[in-house]
N, C-alpha and C positions, 0 to 999 in steps of 0.2 A: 504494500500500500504506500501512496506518497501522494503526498499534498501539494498542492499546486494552489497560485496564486492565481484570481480567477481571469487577471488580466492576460496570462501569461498560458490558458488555457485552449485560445481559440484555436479552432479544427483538432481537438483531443476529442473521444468518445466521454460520455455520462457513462458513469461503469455501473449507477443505481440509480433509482427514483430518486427526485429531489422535492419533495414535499414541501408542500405553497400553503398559507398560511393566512386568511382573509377571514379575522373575526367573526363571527355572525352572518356569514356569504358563503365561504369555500374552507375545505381544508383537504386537497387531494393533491398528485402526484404535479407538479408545475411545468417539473422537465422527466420525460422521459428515457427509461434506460436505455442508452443507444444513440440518444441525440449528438448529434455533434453540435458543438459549441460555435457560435457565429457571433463575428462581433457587435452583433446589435442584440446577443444574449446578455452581454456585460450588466448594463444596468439595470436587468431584471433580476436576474441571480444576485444582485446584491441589495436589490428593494426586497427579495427573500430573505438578507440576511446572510447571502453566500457570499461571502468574502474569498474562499478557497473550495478547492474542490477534490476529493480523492481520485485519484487513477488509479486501477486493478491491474497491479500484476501477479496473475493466479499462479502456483506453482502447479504440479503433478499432482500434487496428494491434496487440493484443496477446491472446493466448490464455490460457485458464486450464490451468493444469497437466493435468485430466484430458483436455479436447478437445485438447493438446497429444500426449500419450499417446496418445492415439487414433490420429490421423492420422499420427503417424509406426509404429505397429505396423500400421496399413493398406499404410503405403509401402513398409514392407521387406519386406514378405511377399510369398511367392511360394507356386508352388503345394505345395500339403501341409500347408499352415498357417493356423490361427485363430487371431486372439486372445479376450484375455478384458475383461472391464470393467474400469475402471479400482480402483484399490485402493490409499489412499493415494498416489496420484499416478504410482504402476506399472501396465502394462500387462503380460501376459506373455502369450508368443507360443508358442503347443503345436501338437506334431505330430498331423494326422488319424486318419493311420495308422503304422505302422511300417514304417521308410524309413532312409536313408542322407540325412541332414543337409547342405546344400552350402551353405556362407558364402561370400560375394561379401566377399572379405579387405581388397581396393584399397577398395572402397565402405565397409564397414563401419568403415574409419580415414577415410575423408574425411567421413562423417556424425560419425563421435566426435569428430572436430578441430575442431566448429562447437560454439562456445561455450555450456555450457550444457545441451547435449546428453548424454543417458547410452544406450548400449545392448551387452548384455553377454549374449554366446552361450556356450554349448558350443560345442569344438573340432568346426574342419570335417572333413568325412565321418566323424563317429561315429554308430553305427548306434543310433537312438532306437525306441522303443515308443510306443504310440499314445498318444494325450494328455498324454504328458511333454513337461515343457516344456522350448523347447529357449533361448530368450531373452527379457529383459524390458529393459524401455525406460521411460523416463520424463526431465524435466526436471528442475534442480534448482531454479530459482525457482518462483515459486506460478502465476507467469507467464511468458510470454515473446513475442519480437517475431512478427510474423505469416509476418515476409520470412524468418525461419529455417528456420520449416517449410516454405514453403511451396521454398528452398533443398531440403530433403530427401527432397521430391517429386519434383524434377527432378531430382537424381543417381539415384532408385530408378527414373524413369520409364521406362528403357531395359530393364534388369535389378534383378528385385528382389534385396536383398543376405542371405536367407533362404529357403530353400524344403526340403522331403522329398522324395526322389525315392523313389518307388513301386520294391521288389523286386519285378522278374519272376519267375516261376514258371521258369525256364529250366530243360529238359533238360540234367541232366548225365552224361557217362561218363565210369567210371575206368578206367584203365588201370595194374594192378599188373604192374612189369616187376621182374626178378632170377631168374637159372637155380634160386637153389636154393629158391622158392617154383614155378617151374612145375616141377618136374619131384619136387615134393612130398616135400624135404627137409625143410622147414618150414611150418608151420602160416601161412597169411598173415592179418597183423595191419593190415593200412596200408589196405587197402580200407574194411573197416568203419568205418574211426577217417575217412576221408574222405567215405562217402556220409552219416555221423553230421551231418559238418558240413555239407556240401550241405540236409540238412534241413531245420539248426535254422538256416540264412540263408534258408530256403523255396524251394531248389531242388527239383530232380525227380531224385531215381537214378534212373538209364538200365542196371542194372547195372554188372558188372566183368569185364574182358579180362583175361585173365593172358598176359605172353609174357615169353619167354627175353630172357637177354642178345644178344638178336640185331637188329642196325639194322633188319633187313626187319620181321624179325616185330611190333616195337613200334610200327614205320609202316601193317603192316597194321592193328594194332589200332586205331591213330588213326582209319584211312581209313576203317575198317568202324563204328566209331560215328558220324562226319560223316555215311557214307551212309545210317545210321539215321535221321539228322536230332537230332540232337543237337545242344544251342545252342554247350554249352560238354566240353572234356576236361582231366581232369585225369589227370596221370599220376604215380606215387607210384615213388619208390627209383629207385637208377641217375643219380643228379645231379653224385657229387662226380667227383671225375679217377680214381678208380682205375684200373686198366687195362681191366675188364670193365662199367665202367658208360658206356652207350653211349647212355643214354636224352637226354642232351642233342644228341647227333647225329644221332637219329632226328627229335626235334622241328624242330631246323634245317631237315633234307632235305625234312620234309613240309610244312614251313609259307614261304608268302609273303613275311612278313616276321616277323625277330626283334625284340624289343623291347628284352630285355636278358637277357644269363645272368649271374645274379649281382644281388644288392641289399644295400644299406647299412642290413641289421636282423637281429639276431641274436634270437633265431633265425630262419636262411628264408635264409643269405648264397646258400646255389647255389637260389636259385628261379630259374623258365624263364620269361619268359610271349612267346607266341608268337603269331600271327594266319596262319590258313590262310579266305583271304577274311575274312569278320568274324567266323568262329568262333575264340576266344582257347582257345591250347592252353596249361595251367598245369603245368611240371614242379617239383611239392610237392619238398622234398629231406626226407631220412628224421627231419628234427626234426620235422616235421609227424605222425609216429606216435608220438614221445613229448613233445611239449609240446603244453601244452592251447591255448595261445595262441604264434602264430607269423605270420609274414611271409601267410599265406593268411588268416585273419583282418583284415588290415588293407588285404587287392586283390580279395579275392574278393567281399563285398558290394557293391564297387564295379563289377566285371562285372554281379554282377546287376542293379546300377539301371541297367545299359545304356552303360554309358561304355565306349570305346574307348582306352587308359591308353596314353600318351607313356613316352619312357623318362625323361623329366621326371620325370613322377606318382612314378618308383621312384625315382628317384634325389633327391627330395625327405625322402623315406621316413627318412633319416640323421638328422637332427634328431629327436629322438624315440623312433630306433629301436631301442635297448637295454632289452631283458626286462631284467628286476631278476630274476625265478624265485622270484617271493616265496612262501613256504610255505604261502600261502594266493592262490590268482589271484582279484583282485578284476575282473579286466580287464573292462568297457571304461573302469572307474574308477578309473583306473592311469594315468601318464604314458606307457605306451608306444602308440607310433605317432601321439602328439600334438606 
């Protein structure tokens, strides 16, 4: 590298982006990599503030910033993911489609602990829109050694530490339990407010089952949407201890294995989720008809891109897991469930 005075520059190649700087107007690349320098560049480059300028003399062993960029948003990608050209020495890494974001957390601190190195995501499994970008990467010198990258090749080569996993279309049924909605005391609210969500994550309503406070009748209703063929069940009301809410003990009886009653996110504390073979049975508990965002917002796009969730996955959840109930929900650009 050597510095050059910028009078003393003209007809030398830009070996980088030079980044322009217009208050409240601009703030992008001014002169581009590659420009050759002309003497009517003089007094802009220095209305930028460029007094000097670097020239790149790359050795053997060493990469320029943008083919640096490159090849490490090649590496961490996985699938669901493009990147873009480089830009000022940034690559940024966007989603295909709209999907459920997974960072490779171990990988992504062993690639940033390698000197020199920048790469900086959105929080994993937030659910992204297609061509939003979800990370960008680049180097801080103009340069760098070859053996780094080529380092960050080999931790990606196994697993990439980036990908979007595709929502399924998954069938879903609801299941609205409580006596004094089946037997038409009250008008029921919690179905619609849950096939709503089912939607707008790109699920399939499969309709809604209505049964009594009764163990049998809310295990037939389970039984009878599985034997529909139904990917996924959710069942609304009937969560907490009262004495006649019985829907956590119908899930038990009918399902294989439990995963957890109970999670560390308010709202969603008496959520169910349950596995009768691989179909996951979800008991929503009744904040899920009055908050807009709750504990099923932060597991149930994660059913749909197919994952089978540990009681790990829930009990992770606790970092993070505190709605604010701000008077305005910006969610998923909110701290909660990050």
């Amino acid at each position: 590298m050597k510095k050059v005075n910028v009078e003393d520059a003209v007809g030398m190649i830009i070996a980088h982006d030079l980044t322009k700087i217009v208050p409240g107007q601009f703030k992008g690349a001014g002169f581009k990599k590659g420009h050759i320098i002309k003497p009517e560049d003089i007094d802009l480059l220095k209305d930028m503030g460029k007094n000097h300028i670097n020239v790149l003399e790359l050795t053997e062993d060493h990469i320029h910033e943008d083919d640096a960029a490159i090849r490490i948003g090649t590496a961490i990608s996985g699938e669901g993911i493009y990147t873009t050209q480089p830009s000022e020495g940034k690559v940024t890494i966007k989603a295909k489609e709209r999907g459920l974001l997974k960072i490779n957390l171990d990988a992504l601190e062993e690639v940033n602990d390698i000197e020199s190195i920048i790469i900086a995501t959105r929080h994993n499994n937030y659910l992204v829109e297609k061509d939003q970008a979800v990370a960008g990467t680049r180097i801080i010198p103009l340069s760098i050694e070859k053996n780094k990258i080529e380092r960050i090749e080999e931790i990606c080569k196994e697993q990439a530490i980036i990908s979007v996993k595709e929502l399924k279309a998954l069938k879903a049924g609801v299941v609205v339990t409580g006596s004094e909605v089946y037997h038409g005391r009250i008008t029921d609210r919690f179905g619609p407010v849950l096939e709503e969500k089912v939607k707008f994550y790109g699920g399939i309503p499969m309709g809604i089952k209505f049964a009594s406070d009764d163990i049998e009748m809310i295990q037939d209703s389970i039984n009878s949407f599985i034997e529909e063929g139904v990917d996924v069940v959710l069942t609304s009301g009937g969560m907490s201890v009262d004495a006649d809410d019985v829907t956590p003990t119908a899930i038990r009886n009918i399902s294989d294995r439990v995963i957890t009653y109970g999670s560390p996110v308010l709202p969603g504390s008496m959520f169910m989720l349950a596995y009768k073979g691989e179909i996951p049975i979800l008991g929503v508990p009744a904040c899920g008809m009055y908050h807009k965002t709750t504990v099923l917002d932060l597991i149930f796009p994660r059913v749909l891109a197919g994952e089978i969730l540990s009681r790990k996955d829930i009990t992770s959840l606790g970092h993070g897991g505190l709605c604010l109930n701000c008077e305005v929900c910006t969610y998923p650009v909110c701290p909660f469930g990050k």
